[in-house]
ChimeraX commands (.cxc) that place a marker at each C-alpha (Angstrom):
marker #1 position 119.23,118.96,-142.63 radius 0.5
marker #1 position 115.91,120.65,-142.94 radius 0.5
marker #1 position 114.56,119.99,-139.73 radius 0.5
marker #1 position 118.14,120.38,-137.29 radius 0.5
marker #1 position 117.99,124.05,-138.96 radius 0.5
marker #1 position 114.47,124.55,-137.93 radius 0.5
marker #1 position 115.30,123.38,-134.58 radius 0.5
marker #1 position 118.40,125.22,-134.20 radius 0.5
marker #1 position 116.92,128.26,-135.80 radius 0.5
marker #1 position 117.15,131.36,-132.70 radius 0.5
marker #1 position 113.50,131.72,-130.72 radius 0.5
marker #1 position 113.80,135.64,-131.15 radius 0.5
marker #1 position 111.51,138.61,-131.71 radius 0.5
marker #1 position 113.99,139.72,-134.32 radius 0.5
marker #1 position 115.10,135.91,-135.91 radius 0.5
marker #1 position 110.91,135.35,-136.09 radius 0.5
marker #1 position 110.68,135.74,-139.83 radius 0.5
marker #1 position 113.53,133.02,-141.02 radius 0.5
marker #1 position 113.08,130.60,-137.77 radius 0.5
marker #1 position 108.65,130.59,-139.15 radius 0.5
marker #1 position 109.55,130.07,-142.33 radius 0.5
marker #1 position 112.31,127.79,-141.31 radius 0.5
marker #1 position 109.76,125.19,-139.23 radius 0.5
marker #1 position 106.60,125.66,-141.14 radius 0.5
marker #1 position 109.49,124.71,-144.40 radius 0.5
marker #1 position 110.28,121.52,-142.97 radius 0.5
marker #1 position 106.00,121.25,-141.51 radius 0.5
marker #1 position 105.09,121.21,-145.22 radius 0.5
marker #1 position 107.93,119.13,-146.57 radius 0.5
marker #1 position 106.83,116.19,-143.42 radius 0.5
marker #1 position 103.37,116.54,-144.43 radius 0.5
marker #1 position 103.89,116.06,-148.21 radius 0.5
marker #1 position 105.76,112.95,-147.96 radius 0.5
marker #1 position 102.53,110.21,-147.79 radius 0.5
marker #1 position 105.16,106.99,-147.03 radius 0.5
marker #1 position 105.57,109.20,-143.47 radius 0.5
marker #1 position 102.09,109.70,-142.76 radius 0.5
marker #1 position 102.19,106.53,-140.61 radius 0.5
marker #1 position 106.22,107.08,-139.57 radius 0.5
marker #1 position 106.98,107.50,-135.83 radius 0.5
marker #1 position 110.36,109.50,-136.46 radius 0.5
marker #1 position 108.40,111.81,-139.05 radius 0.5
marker #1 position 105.28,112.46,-136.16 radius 0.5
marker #1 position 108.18,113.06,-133.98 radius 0.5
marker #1 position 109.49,115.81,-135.68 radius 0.5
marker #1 position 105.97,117.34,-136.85 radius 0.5
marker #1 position 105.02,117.67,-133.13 radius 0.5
marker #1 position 108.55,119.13,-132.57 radius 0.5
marker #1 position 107.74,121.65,-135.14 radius 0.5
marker #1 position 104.73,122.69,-133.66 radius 0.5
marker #1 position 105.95,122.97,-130.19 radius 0.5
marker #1 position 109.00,125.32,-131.59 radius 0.5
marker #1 position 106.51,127.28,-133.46 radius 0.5
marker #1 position 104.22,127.96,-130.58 radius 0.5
marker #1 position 107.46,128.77,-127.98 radius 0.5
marker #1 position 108.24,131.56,-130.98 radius 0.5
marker #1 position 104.80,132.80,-131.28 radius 0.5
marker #1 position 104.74,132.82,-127.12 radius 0.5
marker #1 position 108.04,134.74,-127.29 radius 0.5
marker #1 position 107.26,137.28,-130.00 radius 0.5
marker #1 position 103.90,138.32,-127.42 radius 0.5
marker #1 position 105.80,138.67,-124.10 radius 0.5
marker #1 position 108.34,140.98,-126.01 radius 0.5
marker #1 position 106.06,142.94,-128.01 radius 0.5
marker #1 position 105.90,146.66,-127.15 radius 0.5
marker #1 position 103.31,149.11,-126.36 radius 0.5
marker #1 position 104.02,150.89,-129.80 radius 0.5
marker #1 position 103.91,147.41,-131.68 radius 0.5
marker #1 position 100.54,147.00,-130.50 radius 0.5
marker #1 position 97.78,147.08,-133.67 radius 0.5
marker #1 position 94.19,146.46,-132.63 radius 0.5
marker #1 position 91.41,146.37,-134.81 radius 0.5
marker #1 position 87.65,145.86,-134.15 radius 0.5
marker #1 position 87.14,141.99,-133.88 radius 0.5
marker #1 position 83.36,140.00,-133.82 radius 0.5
marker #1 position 84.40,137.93,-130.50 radius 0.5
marker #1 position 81.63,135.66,-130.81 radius 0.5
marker #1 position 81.93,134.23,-133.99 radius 0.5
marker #1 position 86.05,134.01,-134.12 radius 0.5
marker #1 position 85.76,132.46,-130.81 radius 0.5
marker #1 position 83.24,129.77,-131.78 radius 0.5
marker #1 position 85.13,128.70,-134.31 radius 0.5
marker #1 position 88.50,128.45,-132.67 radius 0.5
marker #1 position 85.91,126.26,-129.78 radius 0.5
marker #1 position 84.42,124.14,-132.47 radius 0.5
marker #1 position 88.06,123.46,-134.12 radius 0.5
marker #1 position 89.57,122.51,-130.58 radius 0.5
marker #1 position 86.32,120.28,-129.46 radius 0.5
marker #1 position 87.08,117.99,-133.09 radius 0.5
marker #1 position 90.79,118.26,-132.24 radius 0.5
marker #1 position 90.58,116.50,-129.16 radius 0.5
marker #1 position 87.33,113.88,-128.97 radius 0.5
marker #1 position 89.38,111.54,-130.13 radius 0.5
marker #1 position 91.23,111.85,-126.86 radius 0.5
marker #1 position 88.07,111.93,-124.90 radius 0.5
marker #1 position 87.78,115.28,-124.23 radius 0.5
marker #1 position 85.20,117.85,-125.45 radius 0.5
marker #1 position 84.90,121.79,-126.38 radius 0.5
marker #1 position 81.81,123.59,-125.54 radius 0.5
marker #1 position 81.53,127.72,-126.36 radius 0.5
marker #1 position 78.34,129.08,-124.84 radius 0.5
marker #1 position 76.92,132.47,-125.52 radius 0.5
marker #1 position 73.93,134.89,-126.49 radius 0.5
marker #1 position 73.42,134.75,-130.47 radius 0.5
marker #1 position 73.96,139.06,-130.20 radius 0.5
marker #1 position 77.40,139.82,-131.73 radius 0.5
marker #1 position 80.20,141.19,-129.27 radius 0.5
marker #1 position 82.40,143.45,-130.59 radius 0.5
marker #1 position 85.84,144.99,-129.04 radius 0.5
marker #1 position 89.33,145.96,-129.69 radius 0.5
marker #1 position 91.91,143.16,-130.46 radius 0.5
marker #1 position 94.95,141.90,-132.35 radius 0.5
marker #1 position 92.71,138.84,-133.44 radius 0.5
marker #1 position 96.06,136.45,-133.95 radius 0.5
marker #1 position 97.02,137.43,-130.11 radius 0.5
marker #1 position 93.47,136.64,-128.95 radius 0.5
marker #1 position 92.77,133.42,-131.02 radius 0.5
marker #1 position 96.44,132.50,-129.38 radius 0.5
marker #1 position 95.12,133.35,-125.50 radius 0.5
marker #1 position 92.14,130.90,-126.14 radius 0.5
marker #1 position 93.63,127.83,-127.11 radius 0.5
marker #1 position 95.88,128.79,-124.07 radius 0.5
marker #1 position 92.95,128.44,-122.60 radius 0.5
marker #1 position 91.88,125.58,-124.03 radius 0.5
marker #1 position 95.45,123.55,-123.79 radius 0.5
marker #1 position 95.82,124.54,-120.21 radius 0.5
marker #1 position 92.53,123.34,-119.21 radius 0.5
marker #1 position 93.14,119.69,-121.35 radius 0.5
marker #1 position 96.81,119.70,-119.16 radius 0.5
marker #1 position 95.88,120.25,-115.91 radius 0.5
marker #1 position 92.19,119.49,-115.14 radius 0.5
marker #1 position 90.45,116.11,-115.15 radius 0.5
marker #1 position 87.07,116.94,-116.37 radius 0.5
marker #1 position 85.60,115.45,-119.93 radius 0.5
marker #1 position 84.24,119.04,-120.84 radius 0.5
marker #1 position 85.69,122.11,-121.70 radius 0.5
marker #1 position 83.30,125.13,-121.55 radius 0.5
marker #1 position 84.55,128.36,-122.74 radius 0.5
marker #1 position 81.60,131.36,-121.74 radius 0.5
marker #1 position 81.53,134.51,-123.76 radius 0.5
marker #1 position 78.83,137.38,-122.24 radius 0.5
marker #1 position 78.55,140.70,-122.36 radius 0.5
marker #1 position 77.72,142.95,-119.07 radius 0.5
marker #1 position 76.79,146.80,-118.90 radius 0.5
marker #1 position 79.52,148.53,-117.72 radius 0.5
marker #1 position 78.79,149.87,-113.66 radius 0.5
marker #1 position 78.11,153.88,-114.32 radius 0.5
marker #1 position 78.44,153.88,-117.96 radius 0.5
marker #1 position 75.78,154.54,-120.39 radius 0.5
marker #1 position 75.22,151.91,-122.30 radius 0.5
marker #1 position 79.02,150.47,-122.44 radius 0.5
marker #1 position 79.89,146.95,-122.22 radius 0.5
marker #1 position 82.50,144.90,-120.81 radius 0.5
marker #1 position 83.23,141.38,-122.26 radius 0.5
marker #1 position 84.27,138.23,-120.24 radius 0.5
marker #1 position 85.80,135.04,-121.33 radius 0.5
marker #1 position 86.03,132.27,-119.12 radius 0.5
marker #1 position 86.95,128.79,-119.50 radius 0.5
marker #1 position 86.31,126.37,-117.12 radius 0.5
marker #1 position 86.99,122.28,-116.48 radius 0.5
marker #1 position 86.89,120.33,-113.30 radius 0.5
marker #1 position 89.75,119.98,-111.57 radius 0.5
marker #1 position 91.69,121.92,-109.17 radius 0.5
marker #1 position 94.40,124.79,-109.36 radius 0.5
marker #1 position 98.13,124.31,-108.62 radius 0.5
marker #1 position 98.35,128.54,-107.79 radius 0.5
marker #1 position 102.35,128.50,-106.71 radius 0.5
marker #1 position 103.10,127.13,-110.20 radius 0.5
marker #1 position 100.80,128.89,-112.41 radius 0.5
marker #1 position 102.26,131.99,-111.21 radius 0.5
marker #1 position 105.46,130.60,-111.36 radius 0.5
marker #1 position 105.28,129.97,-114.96 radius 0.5
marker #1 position 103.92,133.96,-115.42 radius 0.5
marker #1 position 107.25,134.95,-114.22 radius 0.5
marker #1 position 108.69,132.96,-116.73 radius 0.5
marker #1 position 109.56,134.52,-119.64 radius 0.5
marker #1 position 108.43,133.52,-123.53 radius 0.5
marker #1 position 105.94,130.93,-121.31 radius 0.5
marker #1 position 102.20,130.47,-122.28 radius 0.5
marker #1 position 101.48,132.02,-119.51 radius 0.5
marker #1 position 103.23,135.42,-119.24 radius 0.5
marker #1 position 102.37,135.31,-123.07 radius 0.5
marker #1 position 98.31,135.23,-121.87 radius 0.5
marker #1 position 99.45,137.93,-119.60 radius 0.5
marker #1 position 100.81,140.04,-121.64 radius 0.5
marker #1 position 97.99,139.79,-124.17 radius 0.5
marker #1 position 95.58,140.75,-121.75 radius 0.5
marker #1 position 97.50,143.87,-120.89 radius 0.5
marker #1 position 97.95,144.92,-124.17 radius 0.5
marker #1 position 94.22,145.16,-124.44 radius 0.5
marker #1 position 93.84,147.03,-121.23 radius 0.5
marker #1 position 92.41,143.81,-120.32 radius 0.5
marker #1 position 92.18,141.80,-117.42 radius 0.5
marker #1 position 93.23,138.23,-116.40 radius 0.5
marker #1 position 92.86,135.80,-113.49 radius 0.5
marker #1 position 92.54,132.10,-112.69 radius 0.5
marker #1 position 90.26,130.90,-109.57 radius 0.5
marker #1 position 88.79,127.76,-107.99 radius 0.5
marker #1 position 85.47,127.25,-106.53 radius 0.5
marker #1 position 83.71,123.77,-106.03 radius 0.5
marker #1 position 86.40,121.84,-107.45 radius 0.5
marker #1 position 86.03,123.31,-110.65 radius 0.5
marker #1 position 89.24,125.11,-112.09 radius 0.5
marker #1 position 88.19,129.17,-113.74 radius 0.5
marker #1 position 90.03,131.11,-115.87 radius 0.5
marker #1 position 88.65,134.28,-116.73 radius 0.5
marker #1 position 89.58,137.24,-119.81 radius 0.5
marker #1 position 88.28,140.64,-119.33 radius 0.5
marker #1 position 88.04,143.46,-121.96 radius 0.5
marker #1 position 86.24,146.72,-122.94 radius 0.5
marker #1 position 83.45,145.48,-125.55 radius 0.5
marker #1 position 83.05,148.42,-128.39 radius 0.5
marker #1 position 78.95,147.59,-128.68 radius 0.5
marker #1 position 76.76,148.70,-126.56 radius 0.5
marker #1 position 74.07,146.56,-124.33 radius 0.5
marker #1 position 70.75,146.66,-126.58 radius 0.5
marker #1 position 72.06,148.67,-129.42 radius 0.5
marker #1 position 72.89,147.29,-132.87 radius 0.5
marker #1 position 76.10,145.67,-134.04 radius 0.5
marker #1 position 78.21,147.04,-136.92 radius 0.5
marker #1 position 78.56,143.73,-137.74 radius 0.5
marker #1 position 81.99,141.29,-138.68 radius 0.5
marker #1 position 84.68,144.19,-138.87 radius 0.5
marker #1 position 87.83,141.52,-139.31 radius 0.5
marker #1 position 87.35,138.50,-141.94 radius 0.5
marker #1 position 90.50,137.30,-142.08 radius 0.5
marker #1 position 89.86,134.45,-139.84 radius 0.5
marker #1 position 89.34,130.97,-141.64 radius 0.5
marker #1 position 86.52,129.15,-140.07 radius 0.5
marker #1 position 86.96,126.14,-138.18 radius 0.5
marker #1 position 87.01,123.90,-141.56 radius 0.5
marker #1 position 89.97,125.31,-142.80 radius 0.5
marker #1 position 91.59,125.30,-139.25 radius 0.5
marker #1 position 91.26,121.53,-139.26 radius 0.5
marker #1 position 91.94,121.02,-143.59 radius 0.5
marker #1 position 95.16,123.38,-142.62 radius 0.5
marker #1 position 98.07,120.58,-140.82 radius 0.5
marker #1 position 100.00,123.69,-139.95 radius 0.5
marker #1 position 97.59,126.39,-138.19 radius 0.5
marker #1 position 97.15,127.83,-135.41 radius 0.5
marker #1 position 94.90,125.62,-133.80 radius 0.5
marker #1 position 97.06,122.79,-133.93 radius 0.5
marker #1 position 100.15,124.70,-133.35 radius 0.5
marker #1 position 98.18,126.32,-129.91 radius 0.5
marker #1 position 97.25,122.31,-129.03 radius 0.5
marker #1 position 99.88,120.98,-129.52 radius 0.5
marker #1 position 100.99,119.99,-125.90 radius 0.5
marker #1 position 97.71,118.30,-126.08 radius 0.5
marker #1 position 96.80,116.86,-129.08 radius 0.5
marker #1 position 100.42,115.79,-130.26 radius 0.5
marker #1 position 100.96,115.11,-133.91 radius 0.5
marker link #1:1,2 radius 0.2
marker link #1:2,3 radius 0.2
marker link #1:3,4 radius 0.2
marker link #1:4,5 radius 0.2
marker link #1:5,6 radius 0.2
marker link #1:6,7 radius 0.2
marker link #1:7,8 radius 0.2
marker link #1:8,9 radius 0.2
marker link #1:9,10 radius 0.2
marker link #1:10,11 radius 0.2
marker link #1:11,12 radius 0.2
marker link #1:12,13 radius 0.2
marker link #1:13,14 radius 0.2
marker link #1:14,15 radius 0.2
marker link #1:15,16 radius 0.2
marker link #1:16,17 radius 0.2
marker link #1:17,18 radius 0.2
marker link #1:18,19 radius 0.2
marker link #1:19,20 radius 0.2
marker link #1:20,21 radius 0.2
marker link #1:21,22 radius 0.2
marker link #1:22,23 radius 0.2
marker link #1:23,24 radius 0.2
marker link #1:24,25 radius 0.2
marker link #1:25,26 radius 0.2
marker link #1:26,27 radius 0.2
marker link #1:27,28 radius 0.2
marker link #1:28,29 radius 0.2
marker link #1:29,30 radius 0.2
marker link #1:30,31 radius 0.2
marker link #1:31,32 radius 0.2
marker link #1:32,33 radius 0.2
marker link #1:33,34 radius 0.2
marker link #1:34,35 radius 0.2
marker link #1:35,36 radius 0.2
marker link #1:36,37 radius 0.2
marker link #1:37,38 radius 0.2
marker link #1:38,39 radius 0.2
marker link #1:39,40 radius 0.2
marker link #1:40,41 radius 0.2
marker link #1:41,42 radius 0.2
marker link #1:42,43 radius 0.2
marker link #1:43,44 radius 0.2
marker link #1:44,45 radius 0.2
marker link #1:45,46 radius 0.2
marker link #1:46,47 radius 0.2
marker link #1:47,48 radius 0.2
marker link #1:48,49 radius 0.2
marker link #1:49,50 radius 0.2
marker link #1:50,51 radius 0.2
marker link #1:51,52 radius 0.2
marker link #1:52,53 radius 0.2
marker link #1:53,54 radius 0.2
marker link #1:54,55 radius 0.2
marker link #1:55,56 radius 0.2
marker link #1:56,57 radius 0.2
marker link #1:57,58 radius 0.2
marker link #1:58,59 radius 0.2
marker link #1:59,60 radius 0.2
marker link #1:60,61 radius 0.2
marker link #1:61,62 radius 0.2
marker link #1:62,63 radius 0.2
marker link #1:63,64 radius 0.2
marker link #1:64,65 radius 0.2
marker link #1:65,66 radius 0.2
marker link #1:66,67 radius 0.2
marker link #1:67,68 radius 0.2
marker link #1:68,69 radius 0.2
marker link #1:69,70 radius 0.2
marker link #1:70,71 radius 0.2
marker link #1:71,72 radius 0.2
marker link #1:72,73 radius 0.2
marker link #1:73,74 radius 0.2
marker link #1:74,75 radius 0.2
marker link #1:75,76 radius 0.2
marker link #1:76,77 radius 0.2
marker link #1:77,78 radius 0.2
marker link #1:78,79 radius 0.2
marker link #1:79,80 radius 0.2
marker link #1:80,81 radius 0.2
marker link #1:81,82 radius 0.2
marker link #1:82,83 radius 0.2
marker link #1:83,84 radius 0.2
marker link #1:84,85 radius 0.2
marker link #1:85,86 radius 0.2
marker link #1:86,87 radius 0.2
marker link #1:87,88 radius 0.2
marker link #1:88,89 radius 0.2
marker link #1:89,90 radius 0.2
marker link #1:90,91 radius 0.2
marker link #1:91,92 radius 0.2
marker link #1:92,93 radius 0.2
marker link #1:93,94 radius 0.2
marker link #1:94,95 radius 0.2
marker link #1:95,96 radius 0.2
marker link #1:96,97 radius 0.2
marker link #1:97,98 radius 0.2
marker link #1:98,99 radius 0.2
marker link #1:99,100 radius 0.2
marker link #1:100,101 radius 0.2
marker link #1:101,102 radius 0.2
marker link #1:102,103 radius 0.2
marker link #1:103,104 radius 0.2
marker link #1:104,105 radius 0.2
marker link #1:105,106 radius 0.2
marker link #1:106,107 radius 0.2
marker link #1:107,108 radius 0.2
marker link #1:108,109 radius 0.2
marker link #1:109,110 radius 0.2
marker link #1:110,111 radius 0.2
marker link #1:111,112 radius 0.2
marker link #1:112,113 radius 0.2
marker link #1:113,114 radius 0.2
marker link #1:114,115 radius 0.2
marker link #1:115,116 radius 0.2
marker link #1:116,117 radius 0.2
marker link #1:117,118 radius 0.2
marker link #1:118,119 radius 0.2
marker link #1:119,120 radius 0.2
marker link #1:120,121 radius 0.2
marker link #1:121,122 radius 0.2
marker link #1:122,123 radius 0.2
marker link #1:123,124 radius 0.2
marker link #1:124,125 radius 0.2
marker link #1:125,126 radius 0.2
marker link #1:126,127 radius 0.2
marker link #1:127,128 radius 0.2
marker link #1:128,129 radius 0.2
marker link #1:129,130 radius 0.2
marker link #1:130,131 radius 0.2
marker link #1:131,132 radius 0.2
marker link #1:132,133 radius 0.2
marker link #1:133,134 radius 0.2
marker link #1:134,135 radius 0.2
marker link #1:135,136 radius 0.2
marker link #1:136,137 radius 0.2
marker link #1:137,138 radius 0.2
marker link #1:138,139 radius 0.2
marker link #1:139,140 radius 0.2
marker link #1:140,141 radius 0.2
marker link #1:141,142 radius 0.2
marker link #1:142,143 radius 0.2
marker link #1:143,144 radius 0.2
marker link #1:144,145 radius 0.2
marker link #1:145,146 radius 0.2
marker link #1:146,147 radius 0.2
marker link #1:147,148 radius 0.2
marker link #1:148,149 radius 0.2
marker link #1:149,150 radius 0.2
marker link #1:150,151 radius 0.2
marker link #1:151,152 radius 0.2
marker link #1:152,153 radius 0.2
marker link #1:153,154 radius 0.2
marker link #1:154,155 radius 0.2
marker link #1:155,156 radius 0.2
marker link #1:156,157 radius 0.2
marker link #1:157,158 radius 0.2
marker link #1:158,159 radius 0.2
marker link #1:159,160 radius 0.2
marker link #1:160,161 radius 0.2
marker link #1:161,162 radius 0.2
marker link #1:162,163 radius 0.2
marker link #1:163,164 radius 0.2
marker link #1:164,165 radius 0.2
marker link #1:165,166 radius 0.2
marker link #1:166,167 radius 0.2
marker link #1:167,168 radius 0.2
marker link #1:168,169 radius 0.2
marker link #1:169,170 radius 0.2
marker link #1:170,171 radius 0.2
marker link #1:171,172 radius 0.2
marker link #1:172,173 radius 0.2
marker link #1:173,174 radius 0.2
marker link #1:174,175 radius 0.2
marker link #1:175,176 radius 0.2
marker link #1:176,177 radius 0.2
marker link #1:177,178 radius 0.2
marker link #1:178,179 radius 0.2
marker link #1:179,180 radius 0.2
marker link #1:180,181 radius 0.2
marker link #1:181,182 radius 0.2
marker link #1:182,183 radius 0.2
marker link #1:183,184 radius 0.2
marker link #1:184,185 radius 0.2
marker link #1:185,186 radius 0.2
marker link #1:186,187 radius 0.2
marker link #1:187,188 radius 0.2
marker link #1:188,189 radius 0.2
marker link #1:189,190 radius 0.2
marker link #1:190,191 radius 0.2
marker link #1:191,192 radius 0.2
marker link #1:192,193 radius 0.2
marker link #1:193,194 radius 0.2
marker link #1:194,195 radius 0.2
marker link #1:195,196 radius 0.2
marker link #1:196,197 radius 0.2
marker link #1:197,198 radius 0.2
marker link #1:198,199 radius 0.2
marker link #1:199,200 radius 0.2
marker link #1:200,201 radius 0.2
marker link #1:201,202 radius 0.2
marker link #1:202,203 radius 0.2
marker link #1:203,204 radius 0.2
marker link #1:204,205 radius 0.2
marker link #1:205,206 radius 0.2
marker link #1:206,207 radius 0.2
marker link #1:207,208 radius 0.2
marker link #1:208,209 radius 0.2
marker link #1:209,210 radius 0.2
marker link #1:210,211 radius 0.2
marker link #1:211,212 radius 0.2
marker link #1:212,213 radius 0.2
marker link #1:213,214 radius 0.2
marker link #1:214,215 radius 0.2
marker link #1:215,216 radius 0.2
marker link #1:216,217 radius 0.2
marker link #1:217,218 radius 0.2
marker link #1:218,219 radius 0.2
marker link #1:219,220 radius 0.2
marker link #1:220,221 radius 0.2
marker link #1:221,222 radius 0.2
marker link #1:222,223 radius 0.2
marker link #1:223,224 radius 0.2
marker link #1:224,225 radius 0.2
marker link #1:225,226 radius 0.2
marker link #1:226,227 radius 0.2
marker link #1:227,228 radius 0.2
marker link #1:228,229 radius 0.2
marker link #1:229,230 radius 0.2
marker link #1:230,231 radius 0.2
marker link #1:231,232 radius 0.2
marker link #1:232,233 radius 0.2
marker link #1:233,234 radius 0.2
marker link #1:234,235 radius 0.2
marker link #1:235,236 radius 0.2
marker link #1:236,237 radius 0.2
marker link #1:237,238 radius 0.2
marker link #1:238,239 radius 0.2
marker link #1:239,240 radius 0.2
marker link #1:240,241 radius 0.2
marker link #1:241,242 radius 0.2
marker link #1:242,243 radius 0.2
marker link #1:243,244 radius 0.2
marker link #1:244,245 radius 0.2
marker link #1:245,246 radius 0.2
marker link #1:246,247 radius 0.2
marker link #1:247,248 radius 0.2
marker link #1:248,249 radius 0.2
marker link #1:249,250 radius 0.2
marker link #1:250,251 radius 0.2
view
């Protein structure tokens, strides 16, 4: 009864609060039951969960407004490592690996953290989908800004081999409440930018945003703690990391 309310629960900006606590509800009750651990039907419905969960959280970006919008100063480097080294044990056992390069300097901008953490496992799932290479390498650097003093603009890229399928990618952007307009829209909200390329066989997708540190000055350093490190991702059945894989990594 649980779990048909969950599913039936309305995928709405404004029905958010009951249809969460609905799924992650019946999420907990699935995971505390150890004669399912091993259960088809019960891995079934987990993955179900998760899937539901991350349409919601997909939806709730794409309709957030301008005014919603809360940033807060963000250590990229850090928060993104962790998210990388959570993903990379998430999916060896499938054969396929995370790797997060970048400088040891800290890289500081602007961000609704949740948003951002959801955009890279986008990243992440998209590249385990729809390209064939082993490794997933997500870049972070840090570039002086062209004419300003000192300012700093950060990129993201992941990249994987395999090619692009353009026509549907932006197909799916159109779409609304889809991981894709949801990456979209995150990026805009930041003043960001956001694009996917190919070159060499080797599939590119690429985050832009203004960095608040400044090439060769000091860091202020971790502004925004609330992030559990990639431990508790993994200890945690029900967060984000698995909810953002789950088209991946299944149950």
């Amino acid at each position: 009864m649980l779990f048909r309310q969950a599913m039936e629960a309305p995928l709405t900006p404004e029905g958010e609060g009951f249809a969460r606590a609905a799924l992650q509800s019946t999420m907990n009750e699935l995971l505390a039951r150890r004669d399912l651990r091993h259960d088809t039907r019960a891995k079934s419905m987990l993955l179900a969960c998760r899937l539901r969960l991350r349409a919601l959280q997909n939806i709730v970006i794409c309709a957030r407004r301008e005014d919603e919008f809360i940033a807060r100063p963000c250590e990229l480097r850090e928060y993104i490592s962790d998210l990388c080294m959570a993903s990379d044990m998430l999916l060896r056992p499938l054969g396929r690996t995370v790797r997060f390069v970048a400088p040891e300097e800290a890289m500081e901008a602007l961000c609704a953290p949740r948003d951002v953490a959801s955009l890279v496992l986008e990243m992440i799932c998209n590249c385990a989908l729809h390209c064939r290479g082993e490794e997933i390498v997500l870049t972070l650097e840090a570039k002086k800004r062209r004419g300003k003093h000192g300012a700093c603009v950060i990129t993201l890229t992941a990249t994987c081999e395999g090619t692009l399928d353009l026509e549907a990618l932006h197909a799916a952007g159109r779409r609304e409440g889809s991981g894709i307009a949801a990456m979209q829209r995150t990026a805009w909200l930041h003043r960001g930018s956001l694009l996917w390329l190919e070159r060499d066989g080797v599939s590119i997708a690429a985050l832009r945003l203004a960095g608040m540190n400044r090439i060769g000055g000091r860091s202020a350093g971790r502004p925004y703690s609330d992030q559990p490190d990639y431990v508790e991702m993994l200890s945690d059945p029900c967060s984000q990391v698995y909810v953002g894989l789950a088209p991946v990594a299944g149950g």
